[in-house]
N, C-alpha and C positions, 0 to 999 in steps of 0.2 A: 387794451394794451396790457402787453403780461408783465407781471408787476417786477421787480429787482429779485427778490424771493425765490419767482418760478423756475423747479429748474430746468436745466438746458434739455430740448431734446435728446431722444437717442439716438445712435445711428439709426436702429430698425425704426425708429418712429421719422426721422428723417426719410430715408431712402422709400418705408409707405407712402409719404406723401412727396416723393420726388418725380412728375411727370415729365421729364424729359428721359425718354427711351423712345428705342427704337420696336421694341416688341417684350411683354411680358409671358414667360410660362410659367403656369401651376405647376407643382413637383408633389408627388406625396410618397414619402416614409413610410412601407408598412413592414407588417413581420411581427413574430411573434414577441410576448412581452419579455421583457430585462436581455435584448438581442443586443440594445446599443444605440437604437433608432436617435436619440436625443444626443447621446454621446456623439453619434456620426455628424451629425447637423450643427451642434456647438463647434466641433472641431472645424467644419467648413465657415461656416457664419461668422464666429469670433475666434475663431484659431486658440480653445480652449480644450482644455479635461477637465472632470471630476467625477472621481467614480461616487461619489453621494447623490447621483441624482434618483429622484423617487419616481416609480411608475406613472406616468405621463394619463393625466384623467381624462378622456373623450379625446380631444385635440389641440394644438397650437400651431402655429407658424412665424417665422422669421422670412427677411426680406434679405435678398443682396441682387446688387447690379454686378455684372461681370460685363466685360468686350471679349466677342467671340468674331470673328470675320468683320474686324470693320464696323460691328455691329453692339450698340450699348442696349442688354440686357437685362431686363427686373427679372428678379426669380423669386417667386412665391411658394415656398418651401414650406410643407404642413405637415409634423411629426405626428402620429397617429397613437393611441392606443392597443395594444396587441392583446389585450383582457378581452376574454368573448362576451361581456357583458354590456362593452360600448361597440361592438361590432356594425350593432344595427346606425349609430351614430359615426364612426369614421368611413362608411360605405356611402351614404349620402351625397360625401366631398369627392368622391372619382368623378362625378360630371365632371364635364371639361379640363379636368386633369390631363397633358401634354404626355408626363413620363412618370414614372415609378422607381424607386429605391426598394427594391425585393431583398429585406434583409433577413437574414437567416446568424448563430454560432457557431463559427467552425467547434467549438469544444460541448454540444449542444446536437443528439440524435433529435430528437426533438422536435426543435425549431426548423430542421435541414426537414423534414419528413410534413411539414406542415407549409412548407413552399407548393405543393400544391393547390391546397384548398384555397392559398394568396391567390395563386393563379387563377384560379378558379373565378376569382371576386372581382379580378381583375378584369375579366374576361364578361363577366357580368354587367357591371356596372359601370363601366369607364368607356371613354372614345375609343372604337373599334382598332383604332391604329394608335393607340395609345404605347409610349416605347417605354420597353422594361430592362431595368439590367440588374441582375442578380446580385446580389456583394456576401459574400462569406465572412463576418465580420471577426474580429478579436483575434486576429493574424499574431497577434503578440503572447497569445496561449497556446503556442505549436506541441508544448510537452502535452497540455489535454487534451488534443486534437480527438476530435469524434468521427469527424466528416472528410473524405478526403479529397482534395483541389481537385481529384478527376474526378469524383462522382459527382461533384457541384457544376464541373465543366459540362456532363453528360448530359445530367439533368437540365441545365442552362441551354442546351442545344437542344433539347428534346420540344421544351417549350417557347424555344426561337427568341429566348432571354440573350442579352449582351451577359459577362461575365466577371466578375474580379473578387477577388480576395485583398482584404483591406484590414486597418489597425487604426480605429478613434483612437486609444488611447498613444499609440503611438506615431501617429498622421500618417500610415502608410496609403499610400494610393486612392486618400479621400477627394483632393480635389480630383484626381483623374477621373473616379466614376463620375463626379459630376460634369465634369467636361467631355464624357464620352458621350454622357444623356443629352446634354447641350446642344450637341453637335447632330447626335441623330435626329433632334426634332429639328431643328437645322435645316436640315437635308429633305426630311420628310414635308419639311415647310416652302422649302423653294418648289418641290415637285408640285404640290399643290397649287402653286403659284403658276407654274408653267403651265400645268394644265389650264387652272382657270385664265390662262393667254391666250390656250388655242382656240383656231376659231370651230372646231368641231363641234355639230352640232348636237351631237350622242353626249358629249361634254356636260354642254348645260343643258341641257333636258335633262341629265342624271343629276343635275345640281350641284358640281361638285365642287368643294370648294377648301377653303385650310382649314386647319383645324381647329375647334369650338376654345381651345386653353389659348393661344395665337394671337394676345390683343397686343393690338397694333396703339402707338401714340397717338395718341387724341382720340380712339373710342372710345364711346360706353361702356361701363364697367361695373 
């Protein structure tokens, strides 16, 4: 019994150990180092800023449930390292990763030029139909703009990325990118679903089925 002392849990230490959902997805944060990855995720998580945060070692993650259609979802949200020295350790965690935050500086050549080789790893190492959406982050440093919303848009369509331009510190369109990823694994999850309904036999004999981030309440996990 935990004694008078102990204290209360956290929300994210609650919401870990809360199995009542309807379907949990992995999310992972990548991009290059001091883009905001931590900032972006505080701001969604706990609806916080502080620009004092220190480069993010190997990796973390934070919990939150959302309702998206009806539907009570866990999000398993893993902020990455973007240092080339833990590369080989935040690549590990794409298995069964759902969807991706491809974050790049809009005030940062840089960071925006090295959205490929993300892709790249994404492409690599992660479920085949793993859904990406690009974010231009630090919308709120428009005077040092490096990058421009149409090259991000181009490039974003080039590599069949979702798109947006966002502001951690000033919570511009943070939940939205999350709710746009939400949603396309969503979609991409009912199709799965359907499939694995029909009775075609090409179907399962190809084995197909949803996808490997997609735990359902009461699995194994």
């Amino acid at each position: 019994m935990a004694s008078a002392k102990d204290p209360a849990p956290t929300r994210e230490e609650r919401d870990a150990a809360d199995q009542n959902f309807d379907y949990m997805f992995k999310l992972l944060i990548i991009g290059n180092s001091s883009v905001g990855k931590t900032s972006f995720l505080f701001r969604y998580t706990d609806d916080t800023f502080t620009s004092a945060f220190v480069s993010t070692v190997g990796i973390d993650f934070k919990v939150k449930t959302i309702y998206r259609n009806d539907k009570r979802i866990k999000l398993q949200i893993w902020d990455t390292a973007g240092q080339e020295r833990y590369r080989t350790i935040t690549t590990a965690y794409y298995r069964g990763a759902m969807g991706f935050l491809l974050i790049y500086d809009i005030t940062s050549q840089e960071s925006f030029a090295a959205v490929q080789d993300w892709g790249t790893q994404i492409k690599t190492y992660s479920w085949d139909n793993a859904q990406v959406v690009l974010v231009g982050n630090k919308l709120d440093l428009e005077e040092d703009r490096q990058v421009t919303t149409e090259d991000g848009q181009r490039l974003a369509t080039e590599l069949g990325f979702r798109f947006f331009e966002a502001s951690a510190k000033e919570c511009v369109n943070v939940e939205q990118v999350f709710d746009e990823l939400v949603d396309v694994i969503c979609d991409k999850l009912n199709e799965s679903v359907d499939a694995d309904a029909s009775p075609s036999a090409d179907r399962k004999a190809n084995g197909l089925k949803g996808p490997p981030g997609a735990v359902q309440a009461g699995c194994a996990c």
